[in-house]
Structures are given as structure tokens and as C-alpha cells.
mmCIF file as Biopython writes it, N, C-alpha, C and O atoms, coordinates in Angstrom:
data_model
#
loop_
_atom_site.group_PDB
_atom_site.id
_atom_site.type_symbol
_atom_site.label_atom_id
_atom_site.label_alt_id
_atom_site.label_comp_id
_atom_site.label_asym_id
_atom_site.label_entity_id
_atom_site.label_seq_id
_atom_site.pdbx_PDB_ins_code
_atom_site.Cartn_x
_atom_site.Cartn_y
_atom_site.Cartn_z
_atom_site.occupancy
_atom_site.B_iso_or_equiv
_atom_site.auth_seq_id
_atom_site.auth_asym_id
_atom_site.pdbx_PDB_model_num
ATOM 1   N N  . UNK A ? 1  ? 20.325 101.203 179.407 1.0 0.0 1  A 1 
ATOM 2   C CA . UNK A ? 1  ? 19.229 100.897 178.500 1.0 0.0 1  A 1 
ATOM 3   C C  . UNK A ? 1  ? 17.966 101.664 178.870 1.0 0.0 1  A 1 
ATOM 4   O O  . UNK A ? 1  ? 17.604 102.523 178.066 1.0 0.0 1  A 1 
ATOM 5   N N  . UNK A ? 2  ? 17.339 101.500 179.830 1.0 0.0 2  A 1 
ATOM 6   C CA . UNK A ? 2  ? 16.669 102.673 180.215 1.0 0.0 2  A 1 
ATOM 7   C C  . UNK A ? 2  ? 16.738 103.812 180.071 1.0 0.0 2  A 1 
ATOM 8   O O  . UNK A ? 2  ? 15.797 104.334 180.669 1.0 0.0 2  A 1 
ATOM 9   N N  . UNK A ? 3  ? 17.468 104.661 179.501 1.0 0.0 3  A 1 
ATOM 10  C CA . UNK A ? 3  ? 17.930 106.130 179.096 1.0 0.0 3  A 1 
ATOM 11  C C  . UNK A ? 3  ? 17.710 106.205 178.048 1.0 0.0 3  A 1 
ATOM 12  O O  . UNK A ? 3  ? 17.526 107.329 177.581 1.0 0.0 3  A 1 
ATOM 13  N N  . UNK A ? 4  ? 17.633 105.123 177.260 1.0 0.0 4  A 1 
ATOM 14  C CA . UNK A ? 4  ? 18.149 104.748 175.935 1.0 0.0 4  A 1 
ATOM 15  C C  . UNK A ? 4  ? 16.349 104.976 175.711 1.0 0.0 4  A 1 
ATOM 16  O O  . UNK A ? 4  ? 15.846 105.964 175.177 1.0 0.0 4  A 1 
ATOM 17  N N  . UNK A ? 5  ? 15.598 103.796 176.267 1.0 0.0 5  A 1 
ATOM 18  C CA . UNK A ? 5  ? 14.285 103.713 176.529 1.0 0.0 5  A 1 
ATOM 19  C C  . UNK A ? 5  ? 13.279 104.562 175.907 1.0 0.0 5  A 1 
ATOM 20  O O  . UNK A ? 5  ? 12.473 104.623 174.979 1.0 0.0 5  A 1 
ATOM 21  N N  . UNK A ? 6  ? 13.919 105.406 177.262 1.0 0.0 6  A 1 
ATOM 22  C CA . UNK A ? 6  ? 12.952 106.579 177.833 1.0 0.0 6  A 1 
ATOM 23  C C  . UNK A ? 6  ? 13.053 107.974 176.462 1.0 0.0 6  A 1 
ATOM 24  O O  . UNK A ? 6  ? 12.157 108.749 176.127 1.0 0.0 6  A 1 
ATOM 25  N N  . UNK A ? 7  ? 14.489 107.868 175.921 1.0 0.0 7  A 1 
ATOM 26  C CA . UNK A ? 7  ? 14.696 109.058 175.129 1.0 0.0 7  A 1 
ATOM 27  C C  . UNK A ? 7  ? 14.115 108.522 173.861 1.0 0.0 7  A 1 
ATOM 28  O O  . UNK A ? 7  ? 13.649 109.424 173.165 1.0 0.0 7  A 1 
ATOM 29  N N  . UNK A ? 8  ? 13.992 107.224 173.310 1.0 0.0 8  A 1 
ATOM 30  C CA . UNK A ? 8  ? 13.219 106.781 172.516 1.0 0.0 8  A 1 
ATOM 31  C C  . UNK A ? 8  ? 12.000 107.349 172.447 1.0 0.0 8  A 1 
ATOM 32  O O  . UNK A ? 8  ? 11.542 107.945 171.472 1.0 0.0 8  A 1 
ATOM 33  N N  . UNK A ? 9  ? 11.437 107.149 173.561 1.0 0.0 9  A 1 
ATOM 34  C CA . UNK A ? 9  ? 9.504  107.306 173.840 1.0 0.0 9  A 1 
ATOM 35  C C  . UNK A ? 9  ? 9.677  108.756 173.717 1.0 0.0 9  A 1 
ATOM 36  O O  . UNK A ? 9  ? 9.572  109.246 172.593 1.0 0.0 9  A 1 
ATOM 37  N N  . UNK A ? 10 ? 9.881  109.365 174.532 1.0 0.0 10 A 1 
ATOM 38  C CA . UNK A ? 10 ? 10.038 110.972 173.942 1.0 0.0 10 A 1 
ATOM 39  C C  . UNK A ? 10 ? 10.326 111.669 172.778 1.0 0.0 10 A 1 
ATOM 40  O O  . UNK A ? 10 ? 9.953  112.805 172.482 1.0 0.0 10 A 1 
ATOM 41  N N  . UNK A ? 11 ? 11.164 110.743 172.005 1.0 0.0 11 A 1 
ATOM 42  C CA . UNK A ? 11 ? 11.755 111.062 170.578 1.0 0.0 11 A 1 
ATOM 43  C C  . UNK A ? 11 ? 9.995  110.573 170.252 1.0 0.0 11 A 1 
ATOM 44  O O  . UNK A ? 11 ? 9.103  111.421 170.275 1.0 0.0 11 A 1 
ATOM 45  N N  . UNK A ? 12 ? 9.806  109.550 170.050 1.0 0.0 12 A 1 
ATOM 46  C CA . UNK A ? 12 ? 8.223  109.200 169.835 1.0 0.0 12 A 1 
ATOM 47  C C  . UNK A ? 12 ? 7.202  110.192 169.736 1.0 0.0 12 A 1 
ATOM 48  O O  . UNK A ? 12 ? 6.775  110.710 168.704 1.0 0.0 12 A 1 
ATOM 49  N N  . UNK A ? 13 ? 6.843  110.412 170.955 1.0 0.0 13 A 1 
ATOM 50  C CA . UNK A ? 13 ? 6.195  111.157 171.563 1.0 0.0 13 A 1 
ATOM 51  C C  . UNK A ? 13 ? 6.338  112.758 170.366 1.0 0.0 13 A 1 
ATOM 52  O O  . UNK A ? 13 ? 5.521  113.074 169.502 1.0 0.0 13 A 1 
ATOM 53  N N  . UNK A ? 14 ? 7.523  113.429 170.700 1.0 0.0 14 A 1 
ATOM 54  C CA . UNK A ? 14 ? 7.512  114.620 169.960 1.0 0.0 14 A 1 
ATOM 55  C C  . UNK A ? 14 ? 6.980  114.247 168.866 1.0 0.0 14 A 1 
ATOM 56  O O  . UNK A ? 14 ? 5.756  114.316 168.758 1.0 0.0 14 A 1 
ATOM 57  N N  . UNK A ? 15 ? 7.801  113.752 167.771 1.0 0.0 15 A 1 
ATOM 58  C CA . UNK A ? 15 ? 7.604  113.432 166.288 1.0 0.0 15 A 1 
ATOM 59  C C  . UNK A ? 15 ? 5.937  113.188 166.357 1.0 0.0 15 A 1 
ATOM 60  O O  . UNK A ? 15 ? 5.178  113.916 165.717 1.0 0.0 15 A 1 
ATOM 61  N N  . UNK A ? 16 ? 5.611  112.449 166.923 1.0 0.0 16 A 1 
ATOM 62  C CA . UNK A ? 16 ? 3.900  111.770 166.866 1.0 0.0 16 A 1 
ATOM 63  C C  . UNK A ? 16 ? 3.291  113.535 167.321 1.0 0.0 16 A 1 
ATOM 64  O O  . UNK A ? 16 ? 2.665  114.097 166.423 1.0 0.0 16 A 1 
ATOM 65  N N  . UNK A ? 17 ? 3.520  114.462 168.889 1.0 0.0 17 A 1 
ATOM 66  C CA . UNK A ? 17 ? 3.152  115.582 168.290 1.0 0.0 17 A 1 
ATOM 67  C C  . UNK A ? 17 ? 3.216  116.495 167.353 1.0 0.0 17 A 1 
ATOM 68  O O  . UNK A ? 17 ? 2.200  117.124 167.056 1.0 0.0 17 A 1 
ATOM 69  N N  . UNK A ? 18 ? 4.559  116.753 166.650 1.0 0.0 18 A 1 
ATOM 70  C CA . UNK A ? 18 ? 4.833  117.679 165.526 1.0 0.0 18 A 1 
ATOM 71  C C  . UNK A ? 18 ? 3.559  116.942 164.238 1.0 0.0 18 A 1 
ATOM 72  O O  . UNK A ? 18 ? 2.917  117.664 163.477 1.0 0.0 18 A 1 
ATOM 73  N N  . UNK A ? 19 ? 3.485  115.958 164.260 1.0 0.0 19 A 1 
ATOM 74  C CA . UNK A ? 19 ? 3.256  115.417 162.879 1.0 0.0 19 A 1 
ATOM 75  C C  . UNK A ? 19 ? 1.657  115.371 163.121 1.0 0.0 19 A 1 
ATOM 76  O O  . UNK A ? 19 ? 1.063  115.562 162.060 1.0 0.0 19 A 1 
ATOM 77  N N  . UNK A ? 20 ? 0.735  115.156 164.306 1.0 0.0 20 A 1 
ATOM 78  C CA . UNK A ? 20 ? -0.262 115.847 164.602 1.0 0.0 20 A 1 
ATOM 79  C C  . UNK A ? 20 ? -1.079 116.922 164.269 1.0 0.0 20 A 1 
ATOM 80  O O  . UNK A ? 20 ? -2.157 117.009 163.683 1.0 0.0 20 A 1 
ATOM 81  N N  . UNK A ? 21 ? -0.178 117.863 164.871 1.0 0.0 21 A 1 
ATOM 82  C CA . UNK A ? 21 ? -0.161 119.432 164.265 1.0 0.0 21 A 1 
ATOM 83  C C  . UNK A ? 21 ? -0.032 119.604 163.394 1.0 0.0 21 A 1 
ATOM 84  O O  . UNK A ? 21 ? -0.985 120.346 163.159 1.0 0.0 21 A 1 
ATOM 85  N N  . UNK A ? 22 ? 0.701  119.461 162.159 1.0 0.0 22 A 1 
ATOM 86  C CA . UNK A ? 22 ? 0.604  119.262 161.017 1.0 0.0 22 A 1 
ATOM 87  C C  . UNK A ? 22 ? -0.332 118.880 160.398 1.0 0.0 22 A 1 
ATOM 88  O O  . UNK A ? 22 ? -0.854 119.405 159.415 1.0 0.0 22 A 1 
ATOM 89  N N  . UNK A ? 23 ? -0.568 118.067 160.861 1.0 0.0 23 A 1 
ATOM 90  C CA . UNK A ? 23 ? -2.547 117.351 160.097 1.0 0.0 23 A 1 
ATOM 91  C C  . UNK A ? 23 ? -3.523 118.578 160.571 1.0 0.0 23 A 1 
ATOM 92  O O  . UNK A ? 23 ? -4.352 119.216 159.922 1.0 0.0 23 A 1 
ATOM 93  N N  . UNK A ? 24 ? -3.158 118.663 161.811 1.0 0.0 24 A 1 
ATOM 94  C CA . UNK A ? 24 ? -4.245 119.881 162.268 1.0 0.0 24 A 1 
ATOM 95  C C  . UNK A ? 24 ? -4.309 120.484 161.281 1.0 0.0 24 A 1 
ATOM 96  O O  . UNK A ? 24 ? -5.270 120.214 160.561 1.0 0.0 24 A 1 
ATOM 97  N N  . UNK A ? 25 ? -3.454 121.424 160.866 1.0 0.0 25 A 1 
ATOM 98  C CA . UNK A ? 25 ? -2.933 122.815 160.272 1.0 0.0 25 A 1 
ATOM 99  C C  . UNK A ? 25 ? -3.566 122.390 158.859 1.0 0.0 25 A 1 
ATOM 100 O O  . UNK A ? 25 ? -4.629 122.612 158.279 1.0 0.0 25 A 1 
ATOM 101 N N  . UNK A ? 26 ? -2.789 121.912 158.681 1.0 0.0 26 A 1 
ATOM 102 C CA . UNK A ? 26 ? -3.571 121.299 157.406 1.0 0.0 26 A 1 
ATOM 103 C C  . UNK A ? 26 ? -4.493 121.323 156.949 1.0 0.0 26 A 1 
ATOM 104 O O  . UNK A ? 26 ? -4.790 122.012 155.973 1.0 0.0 26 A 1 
ATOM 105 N N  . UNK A ? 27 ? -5.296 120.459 157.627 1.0 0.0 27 A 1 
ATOM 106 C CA . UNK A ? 27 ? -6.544 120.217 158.299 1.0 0.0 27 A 1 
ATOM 107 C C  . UNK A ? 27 ? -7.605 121.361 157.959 1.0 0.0 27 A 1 
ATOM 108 O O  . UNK A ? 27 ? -8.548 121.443 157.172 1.0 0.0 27 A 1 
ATOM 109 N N  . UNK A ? 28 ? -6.982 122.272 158.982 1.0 0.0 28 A 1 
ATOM 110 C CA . UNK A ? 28 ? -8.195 123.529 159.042 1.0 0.0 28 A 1 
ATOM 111 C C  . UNK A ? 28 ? -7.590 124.537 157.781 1.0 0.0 28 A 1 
ATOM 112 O O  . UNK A ? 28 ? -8.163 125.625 157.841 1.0 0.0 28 A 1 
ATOM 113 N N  . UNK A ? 29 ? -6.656 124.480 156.731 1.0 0.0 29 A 1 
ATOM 114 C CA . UNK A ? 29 ? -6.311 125.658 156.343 1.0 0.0 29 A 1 
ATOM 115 C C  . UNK A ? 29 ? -6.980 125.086 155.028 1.0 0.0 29 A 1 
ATOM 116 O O  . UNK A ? 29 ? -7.750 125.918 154.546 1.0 0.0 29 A 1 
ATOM 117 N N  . UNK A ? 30 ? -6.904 123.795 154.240 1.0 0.0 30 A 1 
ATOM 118 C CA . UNK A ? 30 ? -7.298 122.625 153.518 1.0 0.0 30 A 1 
ATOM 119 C C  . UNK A ? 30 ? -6.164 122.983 152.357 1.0 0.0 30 A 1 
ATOM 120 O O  . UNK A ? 30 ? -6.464 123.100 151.169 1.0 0.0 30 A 1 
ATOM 121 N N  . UNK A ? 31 ? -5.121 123.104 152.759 1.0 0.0 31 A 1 
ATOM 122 C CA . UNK A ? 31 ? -3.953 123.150 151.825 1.0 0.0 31 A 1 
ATOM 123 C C  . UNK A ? 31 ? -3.491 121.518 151.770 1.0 0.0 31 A 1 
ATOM 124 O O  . UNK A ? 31 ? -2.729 121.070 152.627 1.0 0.0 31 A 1 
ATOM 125 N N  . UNK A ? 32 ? -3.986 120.744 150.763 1.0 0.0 32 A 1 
ATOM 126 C CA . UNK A ? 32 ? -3.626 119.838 150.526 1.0 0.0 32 A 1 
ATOM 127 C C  . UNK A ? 32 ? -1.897 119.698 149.593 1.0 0.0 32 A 1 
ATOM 128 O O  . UNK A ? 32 ? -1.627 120.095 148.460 1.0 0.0 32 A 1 
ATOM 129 N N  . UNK A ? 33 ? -1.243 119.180 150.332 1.0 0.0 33 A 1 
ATOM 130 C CA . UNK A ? 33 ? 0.120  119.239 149.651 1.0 0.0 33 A 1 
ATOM 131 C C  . UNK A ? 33 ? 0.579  118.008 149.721 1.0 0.0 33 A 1 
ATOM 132 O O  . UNK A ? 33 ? 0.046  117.218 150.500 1.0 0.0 33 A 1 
ATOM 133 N N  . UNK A ? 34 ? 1.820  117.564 148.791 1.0 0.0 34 A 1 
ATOM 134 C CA . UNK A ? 34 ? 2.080  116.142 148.464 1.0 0.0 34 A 1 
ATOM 135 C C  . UNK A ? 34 ? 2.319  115.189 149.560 1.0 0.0 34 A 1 
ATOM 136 O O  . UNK A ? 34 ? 2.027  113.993 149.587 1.0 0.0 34 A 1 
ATOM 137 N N  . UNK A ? 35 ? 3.088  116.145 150.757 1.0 0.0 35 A 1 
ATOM 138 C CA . UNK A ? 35 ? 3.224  115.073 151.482 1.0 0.0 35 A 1 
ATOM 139 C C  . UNK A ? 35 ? 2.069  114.859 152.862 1.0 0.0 35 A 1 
ATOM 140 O O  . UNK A ? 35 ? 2.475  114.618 153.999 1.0 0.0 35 A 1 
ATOM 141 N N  . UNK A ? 36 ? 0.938  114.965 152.591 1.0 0.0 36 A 1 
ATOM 142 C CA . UNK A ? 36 ? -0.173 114.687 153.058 1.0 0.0 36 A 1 
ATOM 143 C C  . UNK A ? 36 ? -0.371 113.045 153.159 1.0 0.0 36 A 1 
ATOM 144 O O  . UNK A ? 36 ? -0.524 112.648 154.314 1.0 0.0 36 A 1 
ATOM 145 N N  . UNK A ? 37 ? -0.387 112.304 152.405 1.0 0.0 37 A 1 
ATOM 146 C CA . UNK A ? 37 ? -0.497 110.664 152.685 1.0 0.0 37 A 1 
ATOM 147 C C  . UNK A ? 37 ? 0.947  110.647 153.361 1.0 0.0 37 A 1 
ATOM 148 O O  . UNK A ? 37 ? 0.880  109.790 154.242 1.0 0.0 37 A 1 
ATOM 149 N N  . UNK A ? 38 ? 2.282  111.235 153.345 1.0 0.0 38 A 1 
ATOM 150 C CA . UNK A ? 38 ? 3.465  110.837 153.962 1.0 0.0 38 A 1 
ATOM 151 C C  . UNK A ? 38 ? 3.290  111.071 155.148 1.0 0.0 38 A 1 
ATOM 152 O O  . UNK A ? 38 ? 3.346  110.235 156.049 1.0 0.0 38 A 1 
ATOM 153 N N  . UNK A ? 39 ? 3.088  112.093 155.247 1.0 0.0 39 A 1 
ATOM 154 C CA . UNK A ? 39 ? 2.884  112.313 156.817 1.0 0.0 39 A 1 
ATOM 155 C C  . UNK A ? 39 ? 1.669  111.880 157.716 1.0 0.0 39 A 1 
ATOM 156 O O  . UNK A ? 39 ? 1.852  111.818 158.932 1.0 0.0 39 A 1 
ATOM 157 N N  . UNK A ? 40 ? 0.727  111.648 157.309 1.0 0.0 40 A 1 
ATOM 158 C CA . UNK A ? 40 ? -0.789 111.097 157.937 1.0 0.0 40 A 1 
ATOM 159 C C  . UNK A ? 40 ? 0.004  109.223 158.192 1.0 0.0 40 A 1 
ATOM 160 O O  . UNK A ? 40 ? -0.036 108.766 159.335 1.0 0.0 40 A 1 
ATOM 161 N N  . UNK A ? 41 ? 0.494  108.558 157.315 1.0 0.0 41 A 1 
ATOM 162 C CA . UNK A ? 41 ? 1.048  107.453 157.268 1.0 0.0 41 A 1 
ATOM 163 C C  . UNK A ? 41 ? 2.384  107.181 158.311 1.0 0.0 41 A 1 
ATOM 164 O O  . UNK A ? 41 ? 2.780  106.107 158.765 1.0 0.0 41 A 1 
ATOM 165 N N  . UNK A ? 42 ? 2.978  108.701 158.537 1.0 0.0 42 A 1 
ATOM 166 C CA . UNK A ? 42 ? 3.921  108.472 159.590 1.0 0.0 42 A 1 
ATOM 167 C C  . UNK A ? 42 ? 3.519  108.505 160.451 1.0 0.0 42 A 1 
ATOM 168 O O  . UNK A ? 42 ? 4.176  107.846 161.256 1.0 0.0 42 A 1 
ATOM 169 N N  . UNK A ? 43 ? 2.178  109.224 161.105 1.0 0.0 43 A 1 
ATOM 170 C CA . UNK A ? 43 ? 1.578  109.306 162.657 1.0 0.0 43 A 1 
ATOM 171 C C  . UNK A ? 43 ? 1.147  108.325 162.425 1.0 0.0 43 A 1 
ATOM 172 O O  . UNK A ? 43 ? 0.899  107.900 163.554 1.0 0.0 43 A 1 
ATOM 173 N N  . UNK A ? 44 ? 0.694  107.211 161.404 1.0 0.0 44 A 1 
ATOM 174 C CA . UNK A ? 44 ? 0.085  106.283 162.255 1.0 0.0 44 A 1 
ATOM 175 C C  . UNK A ? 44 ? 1.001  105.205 162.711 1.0 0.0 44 A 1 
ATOM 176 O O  . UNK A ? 44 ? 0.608  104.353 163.509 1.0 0.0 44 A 1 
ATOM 177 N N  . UNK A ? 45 ? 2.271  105.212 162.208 1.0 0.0 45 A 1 
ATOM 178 C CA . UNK A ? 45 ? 3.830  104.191 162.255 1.0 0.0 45 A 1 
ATOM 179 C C  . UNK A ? 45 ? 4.066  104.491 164.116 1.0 0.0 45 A 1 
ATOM 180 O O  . UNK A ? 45 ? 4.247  103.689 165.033 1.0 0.0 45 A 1 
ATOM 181 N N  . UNK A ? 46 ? 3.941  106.297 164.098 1.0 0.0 46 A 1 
ATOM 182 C CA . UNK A ? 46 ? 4.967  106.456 165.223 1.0 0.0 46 A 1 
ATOM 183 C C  . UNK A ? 46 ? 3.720  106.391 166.396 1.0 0.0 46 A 1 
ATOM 184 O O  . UNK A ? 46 ? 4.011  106.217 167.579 1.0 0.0 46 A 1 
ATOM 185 N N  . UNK A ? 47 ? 2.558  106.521 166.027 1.0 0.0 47 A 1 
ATOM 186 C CA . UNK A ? 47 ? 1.356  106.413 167.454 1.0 0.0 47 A 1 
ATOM 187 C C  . UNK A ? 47 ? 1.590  104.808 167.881 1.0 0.0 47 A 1 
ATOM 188 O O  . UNK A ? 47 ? 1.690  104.320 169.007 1.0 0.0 47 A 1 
ATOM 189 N N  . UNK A ? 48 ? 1.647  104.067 166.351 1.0 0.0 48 A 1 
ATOM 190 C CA . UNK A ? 48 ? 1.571  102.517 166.680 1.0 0.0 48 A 1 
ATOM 191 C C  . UNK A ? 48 ? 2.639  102.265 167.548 1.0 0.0 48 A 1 
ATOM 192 O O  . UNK A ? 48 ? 2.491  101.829 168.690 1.0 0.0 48 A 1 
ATOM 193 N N  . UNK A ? 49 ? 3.842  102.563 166.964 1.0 0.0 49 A 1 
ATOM 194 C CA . UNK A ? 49 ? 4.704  102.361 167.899 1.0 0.0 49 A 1 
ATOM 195 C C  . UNK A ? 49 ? 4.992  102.709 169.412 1.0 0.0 49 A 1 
ATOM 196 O O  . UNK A ? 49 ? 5.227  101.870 170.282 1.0 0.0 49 A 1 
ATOM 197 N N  . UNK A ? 50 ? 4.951  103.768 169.549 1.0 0.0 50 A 1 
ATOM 198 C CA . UNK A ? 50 ? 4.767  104.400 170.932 1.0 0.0 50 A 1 
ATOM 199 C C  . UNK A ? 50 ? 3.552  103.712 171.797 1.0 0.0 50 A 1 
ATOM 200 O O  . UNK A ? 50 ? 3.710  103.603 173.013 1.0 0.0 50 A 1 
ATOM 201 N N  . UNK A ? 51 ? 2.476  103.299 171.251 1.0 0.0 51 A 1 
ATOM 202 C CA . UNK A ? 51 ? 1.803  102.678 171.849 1.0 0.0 51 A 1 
ATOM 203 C C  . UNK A ? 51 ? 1.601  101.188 172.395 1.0 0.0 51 A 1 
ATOM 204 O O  . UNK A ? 51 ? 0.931  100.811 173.357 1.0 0.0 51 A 1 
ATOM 205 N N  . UNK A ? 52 ? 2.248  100.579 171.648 1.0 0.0 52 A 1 
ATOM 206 C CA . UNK A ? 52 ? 2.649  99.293  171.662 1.0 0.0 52 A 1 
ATOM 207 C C  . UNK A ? 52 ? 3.870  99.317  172.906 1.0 0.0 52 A 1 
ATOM 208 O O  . UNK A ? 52 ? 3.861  98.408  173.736 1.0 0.0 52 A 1 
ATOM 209 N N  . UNK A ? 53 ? 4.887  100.383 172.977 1.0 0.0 53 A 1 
ATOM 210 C CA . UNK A ? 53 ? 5.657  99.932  173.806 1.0 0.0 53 A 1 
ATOM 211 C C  . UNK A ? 53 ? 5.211  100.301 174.966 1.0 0.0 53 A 1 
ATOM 212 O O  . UNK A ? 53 ? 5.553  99.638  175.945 1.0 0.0 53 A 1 
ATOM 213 N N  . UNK A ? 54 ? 4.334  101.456 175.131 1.0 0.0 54 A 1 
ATOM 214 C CA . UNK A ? 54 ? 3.662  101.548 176.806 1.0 0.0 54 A 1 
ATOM 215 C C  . UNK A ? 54 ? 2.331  100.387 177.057 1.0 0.0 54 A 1 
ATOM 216 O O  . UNK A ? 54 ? 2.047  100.027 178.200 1.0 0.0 54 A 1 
ATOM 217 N N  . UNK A ? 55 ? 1.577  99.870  175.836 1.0 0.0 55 A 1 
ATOM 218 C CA . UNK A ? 55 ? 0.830  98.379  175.723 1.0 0.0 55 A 1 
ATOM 219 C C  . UNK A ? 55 ? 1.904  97.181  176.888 1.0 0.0 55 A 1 
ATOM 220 O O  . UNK A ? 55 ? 1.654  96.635  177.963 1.0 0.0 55 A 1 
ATOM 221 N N  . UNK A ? 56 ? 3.122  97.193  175.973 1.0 0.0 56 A 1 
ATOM 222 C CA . UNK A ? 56 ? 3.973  96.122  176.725 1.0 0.0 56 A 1 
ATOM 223 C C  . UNK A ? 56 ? 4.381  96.129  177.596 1.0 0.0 56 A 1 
ATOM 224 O O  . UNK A ? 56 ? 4.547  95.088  178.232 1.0 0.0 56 A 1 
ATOM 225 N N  . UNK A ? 57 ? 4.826  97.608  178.148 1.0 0.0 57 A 1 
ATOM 226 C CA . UNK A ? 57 ? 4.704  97.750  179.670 1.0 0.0 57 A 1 
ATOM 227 C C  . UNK A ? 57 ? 3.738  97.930  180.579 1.0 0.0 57 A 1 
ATOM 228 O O  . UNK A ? 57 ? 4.190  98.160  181.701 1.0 0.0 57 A 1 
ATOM 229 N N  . UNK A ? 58 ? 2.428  97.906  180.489 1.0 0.0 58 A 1 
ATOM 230 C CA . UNK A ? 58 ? 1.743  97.539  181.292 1.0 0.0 58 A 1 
ATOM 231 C C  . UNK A ? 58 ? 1.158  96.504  181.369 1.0 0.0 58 A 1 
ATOM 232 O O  . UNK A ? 58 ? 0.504  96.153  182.351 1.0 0.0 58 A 1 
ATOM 233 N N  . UNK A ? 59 ? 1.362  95.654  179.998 1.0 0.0 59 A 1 
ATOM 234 C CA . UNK A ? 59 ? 0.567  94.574  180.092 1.0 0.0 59 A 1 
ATOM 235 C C  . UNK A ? 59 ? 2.278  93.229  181.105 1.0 0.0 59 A 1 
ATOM 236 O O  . UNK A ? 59 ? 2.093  92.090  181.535 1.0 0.0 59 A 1 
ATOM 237 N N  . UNK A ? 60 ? 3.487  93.930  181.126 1.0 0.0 60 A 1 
ATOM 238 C CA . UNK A ? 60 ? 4.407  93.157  181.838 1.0 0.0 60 A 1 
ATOM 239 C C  . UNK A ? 60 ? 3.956  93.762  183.465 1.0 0.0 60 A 1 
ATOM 240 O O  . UNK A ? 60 ? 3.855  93.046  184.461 1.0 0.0 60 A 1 
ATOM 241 N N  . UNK A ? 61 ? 3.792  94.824  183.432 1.0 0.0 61 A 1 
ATOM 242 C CA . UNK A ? 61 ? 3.684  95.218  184.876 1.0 0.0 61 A 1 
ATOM 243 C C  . UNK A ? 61 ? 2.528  94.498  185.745 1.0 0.0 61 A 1 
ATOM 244 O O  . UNK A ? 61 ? 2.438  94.418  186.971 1.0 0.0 61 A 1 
ATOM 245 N N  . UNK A ? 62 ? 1.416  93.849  184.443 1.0 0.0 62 A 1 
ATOM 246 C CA . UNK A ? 62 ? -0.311 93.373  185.070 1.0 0.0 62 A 1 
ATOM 247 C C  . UNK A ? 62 ? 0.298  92.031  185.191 1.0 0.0 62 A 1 
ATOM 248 O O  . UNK A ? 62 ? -0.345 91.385  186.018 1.0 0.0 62 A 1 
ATOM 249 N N  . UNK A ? 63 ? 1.415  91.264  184.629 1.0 0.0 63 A 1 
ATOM 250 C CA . UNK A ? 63 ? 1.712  89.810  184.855 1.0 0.0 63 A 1 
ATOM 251 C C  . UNK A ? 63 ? 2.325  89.669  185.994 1.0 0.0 63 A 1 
ATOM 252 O O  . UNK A ? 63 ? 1.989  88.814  186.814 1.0 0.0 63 A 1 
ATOM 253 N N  . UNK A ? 64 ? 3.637  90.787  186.230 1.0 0.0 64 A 1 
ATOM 254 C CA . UNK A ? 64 ? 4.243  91.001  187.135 1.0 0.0 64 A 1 
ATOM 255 C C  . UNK A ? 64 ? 3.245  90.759  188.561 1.0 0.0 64 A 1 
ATOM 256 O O  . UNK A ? 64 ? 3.308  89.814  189.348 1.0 0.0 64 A 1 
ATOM 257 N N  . UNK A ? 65 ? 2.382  91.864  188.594 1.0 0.0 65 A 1 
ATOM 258 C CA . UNK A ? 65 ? 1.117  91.820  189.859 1.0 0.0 65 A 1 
ATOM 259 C C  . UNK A ? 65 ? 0.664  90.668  189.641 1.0 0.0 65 A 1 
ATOM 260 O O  . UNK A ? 65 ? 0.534  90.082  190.716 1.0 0.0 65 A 1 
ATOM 261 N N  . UNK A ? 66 ? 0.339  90.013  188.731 1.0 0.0 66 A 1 
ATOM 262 C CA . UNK A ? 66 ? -0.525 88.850  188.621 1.0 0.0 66 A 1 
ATOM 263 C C  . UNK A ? 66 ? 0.143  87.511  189.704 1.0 0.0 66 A 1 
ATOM 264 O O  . UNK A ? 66 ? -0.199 86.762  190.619 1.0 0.0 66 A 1 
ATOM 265 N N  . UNK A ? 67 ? 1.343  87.867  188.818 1.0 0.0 67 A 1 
ATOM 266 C CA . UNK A ? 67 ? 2.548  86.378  189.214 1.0 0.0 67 A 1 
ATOM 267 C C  . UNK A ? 67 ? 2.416  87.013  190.848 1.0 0.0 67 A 1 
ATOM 268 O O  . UNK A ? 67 ? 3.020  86.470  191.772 1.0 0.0 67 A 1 
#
């Protein structure tokens, strides 16, 4: 499960950079194209997510120390 985990967060991780860059690019070139709300709407799915699961591991690791 840990493998499983870890290749998750990285799968995360990339997608949340590719889809970044994309806004960048975007961004600075101002080629607005259709899937502009699709993709601005997916970085915020895959940041939330990715963030939430390193949120839950540190906020288990601060109980862990706590306990």
C-alpha cells in the first residue's frame, strides 16, 4: 500500500505540474481556448487533493508526537 501511496502523490504531483504550466502558457500567450475553465478546475481538484493527503499526514504524524 505504500507504493501504491507514494505513486499516487507523484501521479498527483505531475498532473497538478503539467496542468500549471498550462495555465502559465496560457496565461502569458492569452490564447484563451475552451478548455480553459476544464483545466483551471482540474488544478484546483488535483492541488486539493494532493494537499489534503500530505495535510493528513502530518496532521497524524503531530498526534502521533502528541500521544
Amino acid at each position: 500500500m505504500g507504493t501504491l501511496y507514494k505513486t499516487i502523490v507523484l501521479l498527483g504531483f505531475a498532473l497538478l505540474t503539467i496542468g500549471l504550466g498550462y495555465l502559465l502558457v496560457e496565461n502569458i500567450f492569452r490564447a484563451k481556448t475552451k478548455l480553459h475553465e476544464v483545466v483551471t478546475n482540474l488544478v484546483v481538484v488535483i492541488a486539493i487533493l494532493v494537499m489534503l493527503q500530505f495535510g493528513t499526514n502530518l496532521f497524524s504524524q503531530f498526534a502521533m508526537a502528541g500521544a
